[in-house]
N, C-alpha and C positions, 0 to 999 in steps of 0.2 A: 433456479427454476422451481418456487415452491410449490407446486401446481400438483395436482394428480397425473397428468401425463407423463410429469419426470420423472414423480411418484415410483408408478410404475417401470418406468424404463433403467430406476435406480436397483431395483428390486428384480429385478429379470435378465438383466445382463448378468453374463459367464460369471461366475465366482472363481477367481482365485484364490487354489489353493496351493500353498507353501508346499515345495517337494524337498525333503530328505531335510526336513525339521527347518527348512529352509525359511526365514523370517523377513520382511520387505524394512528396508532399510530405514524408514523412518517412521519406526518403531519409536514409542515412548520411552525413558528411561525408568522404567516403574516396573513394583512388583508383580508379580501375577495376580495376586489379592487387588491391588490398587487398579490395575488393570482391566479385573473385570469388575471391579466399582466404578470406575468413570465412565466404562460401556455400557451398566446398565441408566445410569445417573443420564447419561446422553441422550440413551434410545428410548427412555419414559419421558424426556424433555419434546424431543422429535415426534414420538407419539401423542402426544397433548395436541403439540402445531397441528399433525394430520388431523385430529378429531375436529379442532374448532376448523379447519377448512371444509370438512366433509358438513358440518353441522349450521357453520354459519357463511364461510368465504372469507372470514375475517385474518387480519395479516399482522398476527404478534411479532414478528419479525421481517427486514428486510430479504428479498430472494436471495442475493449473494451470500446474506448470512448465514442463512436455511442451504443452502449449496454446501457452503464450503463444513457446516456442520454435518449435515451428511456423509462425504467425502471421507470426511473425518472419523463418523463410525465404522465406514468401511473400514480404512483401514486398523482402526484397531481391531476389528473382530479376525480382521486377516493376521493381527499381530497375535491372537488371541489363540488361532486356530480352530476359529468361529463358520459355521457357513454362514450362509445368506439367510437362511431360513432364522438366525437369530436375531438380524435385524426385525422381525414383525412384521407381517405386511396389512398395509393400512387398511382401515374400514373400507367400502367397499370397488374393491378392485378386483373381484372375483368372475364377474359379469366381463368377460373378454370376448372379443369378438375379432377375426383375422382381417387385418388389412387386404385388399384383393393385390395390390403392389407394395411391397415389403418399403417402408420410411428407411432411408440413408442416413447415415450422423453428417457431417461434416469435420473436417481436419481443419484444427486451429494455426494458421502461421504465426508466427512469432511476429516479424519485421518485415519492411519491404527489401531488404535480401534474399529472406526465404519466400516471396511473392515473385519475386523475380526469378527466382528458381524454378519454380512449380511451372509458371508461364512457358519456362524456355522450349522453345519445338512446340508449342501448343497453336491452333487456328482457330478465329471465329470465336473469339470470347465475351463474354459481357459481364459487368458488374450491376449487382444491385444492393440496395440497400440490406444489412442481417436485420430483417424484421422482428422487434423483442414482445414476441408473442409467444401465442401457443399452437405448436403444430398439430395440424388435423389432414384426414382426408373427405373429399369428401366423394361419393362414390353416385353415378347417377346411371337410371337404369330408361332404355328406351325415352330420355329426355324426362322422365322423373326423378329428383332426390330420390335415392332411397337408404342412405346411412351418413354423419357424421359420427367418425370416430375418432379418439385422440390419438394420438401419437403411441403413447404406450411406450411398450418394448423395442417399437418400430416393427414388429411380426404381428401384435395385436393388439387392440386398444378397447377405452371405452365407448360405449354407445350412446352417443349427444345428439341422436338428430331429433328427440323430445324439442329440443332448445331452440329447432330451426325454425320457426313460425318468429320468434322473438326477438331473429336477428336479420333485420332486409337487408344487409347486406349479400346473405344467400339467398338465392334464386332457389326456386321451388320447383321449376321448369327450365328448361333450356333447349335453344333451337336445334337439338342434334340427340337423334333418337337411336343410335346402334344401344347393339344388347348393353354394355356396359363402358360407362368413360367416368374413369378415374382421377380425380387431380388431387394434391398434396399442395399443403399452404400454410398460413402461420391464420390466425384469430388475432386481434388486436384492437387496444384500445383507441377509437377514431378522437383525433385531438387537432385543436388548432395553431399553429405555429410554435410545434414544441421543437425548442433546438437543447437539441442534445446537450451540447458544452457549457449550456448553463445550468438546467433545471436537472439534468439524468435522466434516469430510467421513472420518477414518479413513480413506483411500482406498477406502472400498469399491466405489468404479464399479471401477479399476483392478481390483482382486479378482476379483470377477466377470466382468470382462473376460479377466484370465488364465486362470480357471477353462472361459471357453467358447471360448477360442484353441487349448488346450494338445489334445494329439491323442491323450496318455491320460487317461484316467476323475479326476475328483478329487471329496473326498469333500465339496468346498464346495458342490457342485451341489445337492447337498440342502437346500441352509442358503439358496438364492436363494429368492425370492418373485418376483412377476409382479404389478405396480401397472398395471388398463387404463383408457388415458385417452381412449380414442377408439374412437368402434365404428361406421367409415363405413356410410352407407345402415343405422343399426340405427332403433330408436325413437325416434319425435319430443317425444317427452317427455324431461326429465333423469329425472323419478321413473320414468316407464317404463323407460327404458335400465340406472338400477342395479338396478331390481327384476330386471329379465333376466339382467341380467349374474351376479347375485348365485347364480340359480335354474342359470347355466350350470356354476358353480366359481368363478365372478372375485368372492367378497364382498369384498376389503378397499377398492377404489375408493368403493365405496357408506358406508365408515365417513367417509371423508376428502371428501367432495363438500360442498360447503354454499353454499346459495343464499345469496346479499350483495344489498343494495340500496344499498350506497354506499362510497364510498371508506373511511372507515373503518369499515365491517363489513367489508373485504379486509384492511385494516391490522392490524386486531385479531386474525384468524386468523393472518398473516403472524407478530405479534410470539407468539405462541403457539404455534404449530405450530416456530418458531424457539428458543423455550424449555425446553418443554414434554419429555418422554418421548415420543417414539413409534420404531414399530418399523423405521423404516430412514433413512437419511442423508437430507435436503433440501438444496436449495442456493434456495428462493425459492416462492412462490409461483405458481400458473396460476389468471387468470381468464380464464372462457370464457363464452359464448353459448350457450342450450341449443338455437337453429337451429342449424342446420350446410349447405351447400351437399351434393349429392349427390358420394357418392365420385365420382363419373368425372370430375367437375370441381377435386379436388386436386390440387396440383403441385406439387414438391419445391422448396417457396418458402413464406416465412413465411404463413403463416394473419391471414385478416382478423380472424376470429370466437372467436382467442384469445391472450391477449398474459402473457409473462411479467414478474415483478415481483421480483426473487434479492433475495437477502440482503444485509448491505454484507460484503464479504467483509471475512476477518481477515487475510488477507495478500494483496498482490496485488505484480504483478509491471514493473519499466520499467527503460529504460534509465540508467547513469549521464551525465550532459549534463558534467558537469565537476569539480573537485576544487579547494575552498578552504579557508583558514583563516583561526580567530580569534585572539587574542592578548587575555587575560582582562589584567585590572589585575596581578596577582601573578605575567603572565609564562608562564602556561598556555597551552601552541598545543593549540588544541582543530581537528583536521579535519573540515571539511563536506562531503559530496559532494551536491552539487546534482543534483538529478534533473530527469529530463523527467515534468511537476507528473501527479499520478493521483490517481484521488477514492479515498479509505477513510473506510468510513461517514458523516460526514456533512460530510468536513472534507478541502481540497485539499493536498495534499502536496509540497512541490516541493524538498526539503531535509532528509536527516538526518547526524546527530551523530554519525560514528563514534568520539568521542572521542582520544586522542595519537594521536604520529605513530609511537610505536612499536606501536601497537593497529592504527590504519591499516595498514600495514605486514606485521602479519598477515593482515588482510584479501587484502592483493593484488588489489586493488580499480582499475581505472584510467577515464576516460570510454569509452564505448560497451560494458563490461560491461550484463548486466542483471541487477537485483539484487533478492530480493524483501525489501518492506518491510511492518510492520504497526504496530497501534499500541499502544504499550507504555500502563500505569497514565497516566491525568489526560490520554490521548489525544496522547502525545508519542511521536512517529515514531520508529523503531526497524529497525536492520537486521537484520536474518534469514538472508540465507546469498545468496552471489555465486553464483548458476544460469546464468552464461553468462561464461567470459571470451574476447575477441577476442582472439585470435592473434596480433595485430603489438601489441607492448606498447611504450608510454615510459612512463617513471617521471613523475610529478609532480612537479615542482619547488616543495620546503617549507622553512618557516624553519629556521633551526638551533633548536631549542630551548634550546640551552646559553647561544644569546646573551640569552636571557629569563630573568625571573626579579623578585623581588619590589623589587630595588633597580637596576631599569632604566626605562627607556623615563620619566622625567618630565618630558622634554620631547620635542617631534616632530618630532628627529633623524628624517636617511634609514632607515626599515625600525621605525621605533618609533611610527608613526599609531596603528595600532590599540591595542597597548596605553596610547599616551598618550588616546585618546579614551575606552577602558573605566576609566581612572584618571578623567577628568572623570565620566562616568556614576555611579562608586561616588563621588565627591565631591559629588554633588548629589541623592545617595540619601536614602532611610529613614534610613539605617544613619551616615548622617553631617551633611550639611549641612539635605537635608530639603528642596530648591529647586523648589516647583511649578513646573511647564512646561518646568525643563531636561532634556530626557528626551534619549536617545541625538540624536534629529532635529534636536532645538536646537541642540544643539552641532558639529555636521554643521556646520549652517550660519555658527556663528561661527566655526569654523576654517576655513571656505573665504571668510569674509564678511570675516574683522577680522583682524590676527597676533594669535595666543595661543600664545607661544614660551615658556611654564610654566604650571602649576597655578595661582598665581595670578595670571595677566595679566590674568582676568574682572573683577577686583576696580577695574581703572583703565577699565571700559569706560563712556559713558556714555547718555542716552537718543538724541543723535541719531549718536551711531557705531553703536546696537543695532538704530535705526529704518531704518538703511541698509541693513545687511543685508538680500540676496534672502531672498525668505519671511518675513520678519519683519514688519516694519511700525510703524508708531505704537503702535497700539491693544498689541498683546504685548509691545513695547518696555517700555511703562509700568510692567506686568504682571512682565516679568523684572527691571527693575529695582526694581520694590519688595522681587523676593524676595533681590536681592544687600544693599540694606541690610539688610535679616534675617540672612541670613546673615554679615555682619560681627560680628554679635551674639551668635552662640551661642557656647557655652559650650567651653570649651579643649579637652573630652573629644570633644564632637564635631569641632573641629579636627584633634585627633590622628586622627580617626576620619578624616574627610578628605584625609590626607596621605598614608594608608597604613599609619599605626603599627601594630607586630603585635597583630591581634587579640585574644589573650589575656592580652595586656595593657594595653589599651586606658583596661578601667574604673578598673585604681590607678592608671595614667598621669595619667588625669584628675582624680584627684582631690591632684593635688600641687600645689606652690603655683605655678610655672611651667616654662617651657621651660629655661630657665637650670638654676633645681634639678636636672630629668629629664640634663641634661648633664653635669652633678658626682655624678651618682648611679655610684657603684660594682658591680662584678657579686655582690658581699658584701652591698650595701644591697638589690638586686632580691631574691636572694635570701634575704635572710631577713626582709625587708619586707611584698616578695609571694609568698613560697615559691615562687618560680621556680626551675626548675633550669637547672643549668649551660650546657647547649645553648641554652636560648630564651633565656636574660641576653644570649649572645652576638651572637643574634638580634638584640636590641633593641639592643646597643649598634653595630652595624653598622649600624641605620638612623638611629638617632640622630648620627652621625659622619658620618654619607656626604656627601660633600661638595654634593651637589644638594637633601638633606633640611636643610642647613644653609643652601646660598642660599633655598630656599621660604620658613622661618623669620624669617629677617632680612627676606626681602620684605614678610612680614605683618608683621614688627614697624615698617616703614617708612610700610607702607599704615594704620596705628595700627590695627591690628585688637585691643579689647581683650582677646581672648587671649592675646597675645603682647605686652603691655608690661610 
């Protein structure tokens, strides 16, 4: 919500403060020094954003970014034992003015369990689209405007109704003259068949927020619309209330209301109103209660009588917790940066793949950045771009890549674990031996349970050294040992496959008469055998030579593996 309305409402809400030295648990792990450097480094970054919105409307940053950085001030200055008063308060927001009926928040549900919850005992409800604007009131006297004001704190806000000649979607006049009638609504940008699930949110809260910041005329003001969600003390019907509202100027609320009797009649709108065309950005759904308590009893506090239900967003925003890597069988250090875990749509997150270390690298990435992530094709975590880095930086400490590579790590030598245990994993794959139950976690355990000081050390294991092993037991013992005599049995091609031999040469490898032959084979015979070319013969003949690929070999010819007699 990078707007002035949030602005404000960011800045005006209760401050907590820490009792009996009492610290909010997710606290950075930093000094007090480092601490108050990255809080001030933060809130001169966030001070810049608020000047050029005050100055121009312009949007150096996306709104979730701008959110979830804020957030993040708070809490440190609550880590800090900061008030509010040191967050800054932005250029002009002095000028407040009282709502005559105090703005409600709304309560975010998690899932359609907790929608279904909330519903339960509830009558007469409706859902409508969460309009991704900006909330306003607007206040009308004897059938004149006579205030829009922003949202604010939800008790007071700013004074927009300058803006109202600019925007025809507000009515200037209305057919209904008592002393004072009040409605609360969002501002938004009018679009044509924006669907959510492709395009997002387009920042258009931000837009219109610049549009009603900036102190000259712009020609966006035309292009807002006015979504009214609430009209305190109006009609005690919902059908009364849009009919009124409709008769006032306000028809678009009345297209988007819809009476639900169950969790999925909300869901169903939900996933439609999220697909679908319509004329301006959403970020979730609102169901509500067609009671309401009388205005003088709201208060700039979540509402009982209606609960929102958002979207799962496509990107969201967290800290990095730390920086690891992997070592593939062929020697690839692939970098992880561990996060602190965050739900995206329906699936916890706590890890993604930035791929080498020279790619990492680029990044510029280190722990306690915040970084957003979303989810790329088949729902596999993806980074998206570093939105916050802390000030005091160390580099991570990564392998050499150089010392990896496809004719390393076969046995687990100091700094060669991971690749020699992704070498067991491709050895008991699909793709080679084919070993039900030895999955990464099996092997875990026989490397910390038993010595396996080569590739094939598995082959001399038996049922009660396997039964020993922690996590293991009898009953699986039985179970992996049947599949090691199977695998003594396949066939040469899948051994080579096993060993590592180059892939694309794997299928004429195996189909020769033995190991011995592949040995006497010249870079003449590959190639004009297999139409290999000169580079990969090389290839092959570097594995086949290597002095660790030739003790593996002779181990299987000792272990009488019939592939190798």
């Amino acid at each position: 919500m990078r707007r002035i309305v949030f602005l404000i409402s960011l800045f005006f809400l209760p401050f907590y403060v820490p009792a009996n030295n009492e610290l909010p648990q997710d606290c950075p792990a930093w000094s007090s020094a480092q601490l108050t450097q990255e809080t001030r480094q933060l809130t001169a970054q966030l001070a810049q954003w608020d000047k050029d919105y005050h100055q121009s409307g312009s949007s150096p940053v996306e709104d979730a970014v701008y959110d979830n950085l804020r957030q993040k001030q708070r809490l440190w200055l609550q880590c800090a034992g900061q008030s509010s008063e040191d967050a800054g308060v932005p250029v002009g927001v002095n000028d407040l003015y009282p709502h005559p009926v105090a703005h409600t928040g709304l309560n975010k549900l998690r899932d359609k369990q907790a929608v279904s919850g909330w519903m339960r005992g509830r009558k007469n409800l409706w859902v409508q689209p969460k309009v991704d604007g900006i909330a306003i009131s607007l206040v009308y006297r004897h059938g004149q405007l006579a205030a829009l004001l922003s949202r604010g704190d939800g008790a007071k806000g700013q004074n927009w109704t300058a803006k109202v000649p600019s925007i025809p979607s507000i009515p200037l006049k209305i057919p209904d003259t008592r002393p004072e009638l009040v409605l609360q609504g969002e501002l938004y940008l009018k679009m044509t068949g924006h669907q959510q699930s492709v395009a997002g949110g387009m920042n258009a809260r931000s837009k219109v927020a610049g549009a009603m910041m900036r102190t000259t005329g712009t020609e966006l003001l035309s292009h807002v619309g006015v979504f009214i969600w609430s009209w305190p003390n109006g009609p005690t019907t919902m059908t009364d209330h849009l009919g009124q509202l409709s008769l006032l100027g306000f028809p678009v609320v009345g297209q988007f209301t819809i009476p639900v009797h169950s969790v999925d009649d909300v869901d169903k709108w939900r996933q439609n109103w999220f697909t679908q065309p319509l004329p301006f950005a959403t970020d979730g759904v609102v169901i509500r209660q067609e009671e309401e308590p009388a205005g003088k009893y709201w208060q700039n506090k979540p509402a009982t009588w209606a609960v929102a239900w958002k979207y799962p967003p496509a990107k969201a925003l967290t800290e990095v917790a730390g920086v690891s890597t992997t070592i593939g069988r062929s020697g690839k250090v692939t970098v992880i940066l561990n996060l602190k875990p965050l739900r995206l749509d329906d699936k916890w997150v706590s890890k993604v793949n930035v791929g080498s270390i020279s790619r990492f690298k680029q990044w510029d990435v280190i722990a306690g950045d915040q970084v957003a992530v979303s989810l790329a094709g088949q729902g596999i975590p993806r980074l998206d771009d570093v939105v916050w880095r802390v000030r005091e930086r160390t580099e991570s400490v990564l392998p050499d890549p150089e010392s990896y590579g496809a004719l390393s790590c076969f046995t687990p030598e100091p700094g060669c674990k991971q690749q020699f245990l992704s070498r067991l994993i491709w050895l008991s794959g699909p793709e080679s031996l084919d070993m039900a139950g030895f999955g990464g976690a099996t092997w875990q355990k026989l490397l910390e349970g038993v010595p396996l000081n080569s590739l094939t050390d598995w082959l001399g294991l038996n049922e009660d050294v396997m039964s020993a092993v922690p996590g293991i037991g009898i009953k699986q013992a039985k179970k992996l040992m049947a599949q090691i005599q199977l695998a003594r049995n396949k066939s040469f091609r899948h051994w080579l496959s096993a060993l590592g031999f180059p892939s694309f040469a794997v299928k004429f490898a195996g189909q020769q008469p033995s190991w011995n032959h592949l040995q006497e084979m010249t870079p003449q015979d590959w190639e004009t055998a297999a139409g290999i070319g000169q580079k990969r013969t090389g290839q092959i003949a570097d594995f086949i030579h290597h002095p660790q690929v030739m003790a593996l070999t002779e181990a299987l010819r000792q272990a009488k593996v019939p592939a190798f007699q």
